[in-house]
C-alpha positions as CSV (number, residue, x, y, z in Angstrom):
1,X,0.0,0.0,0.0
2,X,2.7,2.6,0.9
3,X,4.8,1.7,-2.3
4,X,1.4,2.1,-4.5
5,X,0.7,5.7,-2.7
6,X,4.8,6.7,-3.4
7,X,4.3,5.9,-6.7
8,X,1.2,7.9,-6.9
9,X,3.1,10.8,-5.3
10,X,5.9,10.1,-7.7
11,X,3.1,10.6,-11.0
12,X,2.5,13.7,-9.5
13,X,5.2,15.0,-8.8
14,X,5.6,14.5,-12.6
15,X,2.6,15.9,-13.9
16,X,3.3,18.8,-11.7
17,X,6.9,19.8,-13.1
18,X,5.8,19.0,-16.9
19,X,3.2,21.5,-16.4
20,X,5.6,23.9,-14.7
21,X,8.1,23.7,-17.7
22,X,5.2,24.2,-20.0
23,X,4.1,27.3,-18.6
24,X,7.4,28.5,-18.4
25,X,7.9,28.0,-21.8
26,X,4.3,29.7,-22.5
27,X,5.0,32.6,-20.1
28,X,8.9,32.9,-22.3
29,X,6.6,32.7,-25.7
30,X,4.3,35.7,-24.3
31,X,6.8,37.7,-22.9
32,X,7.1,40.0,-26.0
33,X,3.6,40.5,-25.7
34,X,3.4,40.8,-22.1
35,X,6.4,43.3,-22.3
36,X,4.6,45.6,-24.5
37,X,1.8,45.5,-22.5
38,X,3.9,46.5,-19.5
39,X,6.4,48.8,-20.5
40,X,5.2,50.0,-23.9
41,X,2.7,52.7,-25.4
42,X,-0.9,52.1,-24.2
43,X,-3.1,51.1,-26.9
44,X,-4.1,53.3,-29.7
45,X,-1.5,56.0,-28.8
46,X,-0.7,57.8,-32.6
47,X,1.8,60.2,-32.7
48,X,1.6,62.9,-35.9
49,X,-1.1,60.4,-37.0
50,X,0.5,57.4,-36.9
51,X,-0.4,54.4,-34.7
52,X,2.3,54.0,-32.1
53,X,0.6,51.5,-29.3
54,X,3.0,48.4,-27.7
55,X,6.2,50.1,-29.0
56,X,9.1,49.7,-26.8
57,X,10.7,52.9,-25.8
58,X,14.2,52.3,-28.1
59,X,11.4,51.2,-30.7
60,X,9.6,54.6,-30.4
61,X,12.8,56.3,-30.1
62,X,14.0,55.2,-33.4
63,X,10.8,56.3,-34.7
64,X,10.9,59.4,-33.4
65,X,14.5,60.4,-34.8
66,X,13.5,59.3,-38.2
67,X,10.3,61.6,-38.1
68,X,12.4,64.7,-36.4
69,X,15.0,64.1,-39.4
70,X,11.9,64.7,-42.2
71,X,10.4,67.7,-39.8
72,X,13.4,69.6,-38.7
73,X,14.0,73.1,-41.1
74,X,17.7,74.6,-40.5
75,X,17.1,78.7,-40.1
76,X,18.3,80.7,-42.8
77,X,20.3,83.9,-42.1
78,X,19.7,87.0,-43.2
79,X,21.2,88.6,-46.2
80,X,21.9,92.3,-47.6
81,X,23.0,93.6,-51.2
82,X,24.3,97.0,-51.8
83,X,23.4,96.7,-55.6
84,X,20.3,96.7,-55.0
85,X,19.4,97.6,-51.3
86,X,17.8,94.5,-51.2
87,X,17.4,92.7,-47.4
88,X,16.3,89.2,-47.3
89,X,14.9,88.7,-44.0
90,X,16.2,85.9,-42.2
91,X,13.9,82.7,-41.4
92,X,13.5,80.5,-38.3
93,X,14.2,76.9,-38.5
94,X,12.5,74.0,-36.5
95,X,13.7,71.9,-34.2
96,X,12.5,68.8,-32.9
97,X,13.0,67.7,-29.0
98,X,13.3,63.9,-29.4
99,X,13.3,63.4,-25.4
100,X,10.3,65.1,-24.7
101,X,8.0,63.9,-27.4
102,X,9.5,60.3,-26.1
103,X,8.6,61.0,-22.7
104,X,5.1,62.4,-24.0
105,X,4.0,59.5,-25.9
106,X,5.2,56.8,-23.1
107,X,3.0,58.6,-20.6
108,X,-0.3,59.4,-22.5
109,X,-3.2,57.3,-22.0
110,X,-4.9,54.8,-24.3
111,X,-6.3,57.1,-27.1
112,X,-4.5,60.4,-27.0
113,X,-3.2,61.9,-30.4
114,X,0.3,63.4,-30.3
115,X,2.3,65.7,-31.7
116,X,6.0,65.8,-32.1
117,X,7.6,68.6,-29.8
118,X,9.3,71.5,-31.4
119,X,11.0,74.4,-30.9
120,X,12.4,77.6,-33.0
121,X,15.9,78.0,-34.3
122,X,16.7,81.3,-34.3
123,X,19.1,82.6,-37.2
124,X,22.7,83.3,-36.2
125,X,22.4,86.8,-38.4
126,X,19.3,88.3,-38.2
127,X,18.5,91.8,-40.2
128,X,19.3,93.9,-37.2
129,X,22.7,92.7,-38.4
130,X,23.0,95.2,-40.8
131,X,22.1,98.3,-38.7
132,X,24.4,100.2,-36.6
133,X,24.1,99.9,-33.3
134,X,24.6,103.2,-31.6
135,X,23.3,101.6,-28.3
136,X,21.7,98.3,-26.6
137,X,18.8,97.4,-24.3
138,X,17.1,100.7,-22.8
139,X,14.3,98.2,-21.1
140,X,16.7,99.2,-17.7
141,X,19.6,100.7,-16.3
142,X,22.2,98.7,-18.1
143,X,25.6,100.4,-19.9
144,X,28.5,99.7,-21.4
145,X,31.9,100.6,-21.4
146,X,33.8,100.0,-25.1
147,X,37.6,101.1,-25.1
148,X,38.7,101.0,-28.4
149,X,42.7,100.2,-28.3
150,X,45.0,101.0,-31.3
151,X,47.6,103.2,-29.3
152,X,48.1,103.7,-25.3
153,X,49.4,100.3,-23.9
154,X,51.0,102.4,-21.0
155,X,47.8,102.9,-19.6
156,X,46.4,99.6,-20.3
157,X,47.6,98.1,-16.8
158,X,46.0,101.1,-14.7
159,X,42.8,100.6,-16.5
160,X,42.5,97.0,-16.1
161,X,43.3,97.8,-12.1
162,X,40.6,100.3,-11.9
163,X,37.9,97.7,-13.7
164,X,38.9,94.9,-11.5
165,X,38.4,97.1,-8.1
166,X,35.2,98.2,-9.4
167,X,34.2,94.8,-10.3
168,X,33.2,96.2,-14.7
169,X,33.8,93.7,-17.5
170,X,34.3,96.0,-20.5
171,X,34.6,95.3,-23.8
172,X,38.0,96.1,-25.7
173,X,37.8,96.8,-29.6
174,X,41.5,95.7,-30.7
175,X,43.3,97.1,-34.0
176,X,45.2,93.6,-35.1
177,X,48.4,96.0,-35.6
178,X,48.6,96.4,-32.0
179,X,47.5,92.9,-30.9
180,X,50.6,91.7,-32.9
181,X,52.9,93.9,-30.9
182,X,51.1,93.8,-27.6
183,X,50.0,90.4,-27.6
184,X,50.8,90.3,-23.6
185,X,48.2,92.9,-23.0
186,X,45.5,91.2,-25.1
187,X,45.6,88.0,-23.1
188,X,45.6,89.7,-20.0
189,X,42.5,91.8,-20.8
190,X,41.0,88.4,-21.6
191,X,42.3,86.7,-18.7
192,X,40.5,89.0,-16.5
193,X,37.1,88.1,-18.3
194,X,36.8,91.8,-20.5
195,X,35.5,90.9,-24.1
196,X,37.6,91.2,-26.6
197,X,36.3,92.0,-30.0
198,X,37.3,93.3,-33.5
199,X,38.8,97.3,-34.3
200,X,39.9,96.0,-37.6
201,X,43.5,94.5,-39.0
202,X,44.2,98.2,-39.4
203,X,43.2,101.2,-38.4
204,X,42.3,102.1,-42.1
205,X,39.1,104.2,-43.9
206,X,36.4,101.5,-44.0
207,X,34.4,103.8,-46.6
208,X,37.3,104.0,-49.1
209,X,37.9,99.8,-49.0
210,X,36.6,97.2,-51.1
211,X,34.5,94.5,-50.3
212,X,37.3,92.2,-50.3
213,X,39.9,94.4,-47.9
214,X,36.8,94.9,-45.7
215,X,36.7,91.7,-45.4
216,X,39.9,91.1,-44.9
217,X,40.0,93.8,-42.3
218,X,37.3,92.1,-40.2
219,X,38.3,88.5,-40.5
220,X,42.1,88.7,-40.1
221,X,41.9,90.3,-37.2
222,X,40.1,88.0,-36.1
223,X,42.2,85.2,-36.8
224,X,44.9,87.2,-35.4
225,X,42.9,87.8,-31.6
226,X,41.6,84.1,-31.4
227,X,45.4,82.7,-31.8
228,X,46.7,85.1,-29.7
229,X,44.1,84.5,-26.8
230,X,42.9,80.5,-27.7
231,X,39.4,81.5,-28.3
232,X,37.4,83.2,-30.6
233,X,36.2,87.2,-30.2
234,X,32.9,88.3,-30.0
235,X,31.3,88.9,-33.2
236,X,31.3,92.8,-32.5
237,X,33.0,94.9,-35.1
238,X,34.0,98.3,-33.9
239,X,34.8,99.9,-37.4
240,X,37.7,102.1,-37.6
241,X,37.2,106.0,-37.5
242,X,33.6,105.5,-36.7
243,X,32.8,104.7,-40.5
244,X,30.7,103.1,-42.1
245,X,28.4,102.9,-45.5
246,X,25.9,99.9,-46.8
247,X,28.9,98.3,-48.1
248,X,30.5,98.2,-44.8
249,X,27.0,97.1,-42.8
250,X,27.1,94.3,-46.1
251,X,30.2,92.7,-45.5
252,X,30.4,92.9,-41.6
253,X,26.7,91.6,-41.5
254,X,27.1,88.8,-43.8
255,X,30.3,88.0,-42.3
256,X,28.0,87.7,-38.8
257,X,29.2,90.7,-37.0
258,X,27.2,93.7,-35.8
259,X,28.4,96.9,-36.4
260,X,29.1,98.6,-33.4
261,X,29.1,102.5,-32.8
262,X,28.7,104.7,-29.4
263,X,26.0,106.6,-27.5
264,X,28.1,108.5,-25.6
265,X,31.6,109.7,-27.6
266,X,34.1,111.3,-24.3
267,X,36.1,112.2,-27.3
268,X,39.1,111.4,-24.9
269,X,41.7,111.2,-27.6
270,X,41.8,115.0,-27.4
271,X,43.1,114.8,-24.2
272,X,40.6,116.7,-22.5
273,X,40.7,117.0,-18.4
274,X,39.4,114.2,-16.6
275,X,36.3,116.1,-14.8
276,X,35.1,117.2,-18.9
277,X,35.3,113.4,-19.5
278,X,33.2,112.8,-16.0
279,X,30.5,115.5,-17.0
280,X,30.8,114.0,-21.1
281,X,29.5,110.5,-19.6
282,X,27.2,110.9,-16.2
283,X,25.2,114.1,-17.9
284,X,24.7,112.0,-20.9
285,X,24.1,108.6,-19.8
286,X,21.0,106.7,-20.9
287,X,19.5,103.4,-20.8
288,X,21.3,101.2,-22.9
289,X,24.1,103.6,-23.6
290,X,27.3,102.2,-25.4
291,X,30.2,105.0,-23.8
292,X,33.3,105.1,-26.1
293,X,36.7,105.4,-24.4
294,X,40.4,105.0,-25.3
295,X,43.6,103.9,-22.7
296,X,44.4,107.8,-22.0
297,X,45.9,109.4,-19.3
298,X,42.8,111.6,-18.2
299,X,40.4,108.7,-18.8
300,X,42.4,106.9,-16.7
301,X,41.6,109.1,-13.8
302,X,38.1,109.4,-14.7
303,X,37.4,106.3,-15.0
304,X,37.0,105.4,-11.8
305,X,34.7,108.3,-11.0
306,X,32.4,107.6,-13.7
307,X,32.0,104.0,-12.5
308,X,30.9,104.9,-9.1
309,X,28.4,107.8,-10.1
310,X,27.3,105.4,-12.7
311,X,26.5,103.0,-10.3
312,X,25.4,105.3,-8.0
313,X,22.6,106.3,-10.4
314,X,21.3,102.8,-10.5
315,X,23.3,101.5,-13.6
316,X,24.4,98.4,-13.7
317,X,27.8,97.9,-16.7
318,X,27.8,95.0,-18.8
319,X,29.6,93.7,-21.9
320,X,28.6,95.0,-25.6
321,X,27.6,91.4,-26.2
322,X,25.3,91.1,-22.7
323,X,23.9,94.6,-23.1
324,X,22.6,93.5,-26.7
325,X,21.7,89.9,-25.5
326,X,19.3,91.6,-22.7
327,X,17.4,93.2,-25.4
């Protein structure tokens, strides 16, 4: 009797593991299915249209990039022709953000129609590229300093001193001739966080060049200031002499440089005394105001004056390239 009920036992013991195995080897055959079910998108999902429901997320992924490669539009820049006056405005591209419209479809619910998620491109040179700019945000109390450098590396140092005790990033416009015999100077003044932007190869007569020295002007200096410091300038053009005519805008635009004038002129390479140069800048200063300087002796020992009633009046002095940035 106790032999009969082991063997019984032993049967279904049997019967028990063959069933085991086979619903291991059903529950491997539906995983797929059961997968999608648990970790995929929820039934009748579309996204742009199309029927996305079970897809795995690398699946969905894969699909997504393939639809952002058809959808996304690179901008197109802004162009100007003296010929002809013509401006072609620039245009906005499209972008597509592959990780939220992932993350969108894996949470929405059984039925929802998506959308891919996109965003604007802005164009790198827009048409404000070839306008002057004579001065930046007036929104708020913001300024800048621009010291043009072609001459005066004695009073460079002092400068720089009086900046960093004031706690001013200015922006320095360099003429490459000086750069190449100065190049000490110009990777200090970088060092110490100023911008550094372009004067020009040569302090030349931008209205009497060519489109080709123009450019020349602009992008050889250029070359010249991002070996000498290791990176490249800001895309600020400080034309030499203050000049400038549609073929100058033209090539300096194109090129993807804004023009850069002054609001307030201290006319400082005249040497005037240092409290003309105070009154020239804190009875004049405006919101937004771009206030041209040069390394001279008496703006030397304004400068320090003009910071503090500057500040003092509520302004706060930024670089050419933040001061157009707020705006």
């Amino acid at each position: 009797m106790a032999v009969l009920l082991l063997e019984r036992v032993k049967i279904v013991r049997f019967f028990c593991g063959v069933f085991l195995v086979l619903m291991i080897v059903w529950g491997i055959s539906r995983w797929p299915e059961a997968g999608r079910s648990l970790y995929g998108v929820k039934d009748r999902v579309t996204l742009e249209g199309l029927p996305v429901e079970r897809l795995l997320p690398h699946e969905l992924r894969a699909l997504v990039e393939e639809l952002a490669k058809r959808r996304m539009q690179p901008p197109e820049n802004a162009g100007f022709f003296p010929e002809t006056g013509e401006l072609i405005p620039e245009k906005v591209g499209l972008g597509v953000d592959v990780e939220s419209t992932v993350e969108n479809v894996l949470r929405a619910q059984p039925g929802e129609a998506l959308s891919l998620v996109t965003y604007a491109i802005p164009a790198a040179v827009t048409s404000d590229f070839f306008t002057p700019v004579f001065k930046g945000d007036t929104s708020g109390k913001k300024a800048s300093i621009t010291i043009n450098v072609a001459w005066g590396e004695e009073e460079i140092p002092a400068m720089l001193s009086i900046l960093r005790e004031h706690g001013v990033k200015a922006t320095f416009f360099f003429v490459g001739d000086w750069v190449r015999k100065f190049p000490d100077l110009v990777r200090e003044i970088h060092r110490e966080g100023h911008e550094v932007a372009n004067h020009g190869l040569y302090h030349g007569h931008p209205n009497k060049m060519s489109r080709a020295e123009l450019r020349e002007l602009i992008l050889e200096n250029t070359r010249l200031l991002e070996e000498v410091t290791g990176a490249p300038p800001a895309k600020l053009f400080a034309p030499p002499y203050g000049e400038f005519n549609s073929e100058v805008l033209a090539v300096a635009g194109n090129l993807g440089y804004r023009t850069i004038l002054w609001t307030i002129d201290t006319v400082d390479w005249k040497r005037p005394a240092p409290e003309v140069i105070i009154q020239r800048v804190t009875g004049r200063i405006e919101p937004g105001a771009i206030i041209l300087m040069h390394p001279t002796a008496p703006t030397v020992a304004a400068l320090g004056a003009i910071i503090k009633n500057l500040k003092e009046q509520g302004y706060t002095l930024l670089p050419v390239g933040k001061l157009l940035q707020e705006g």
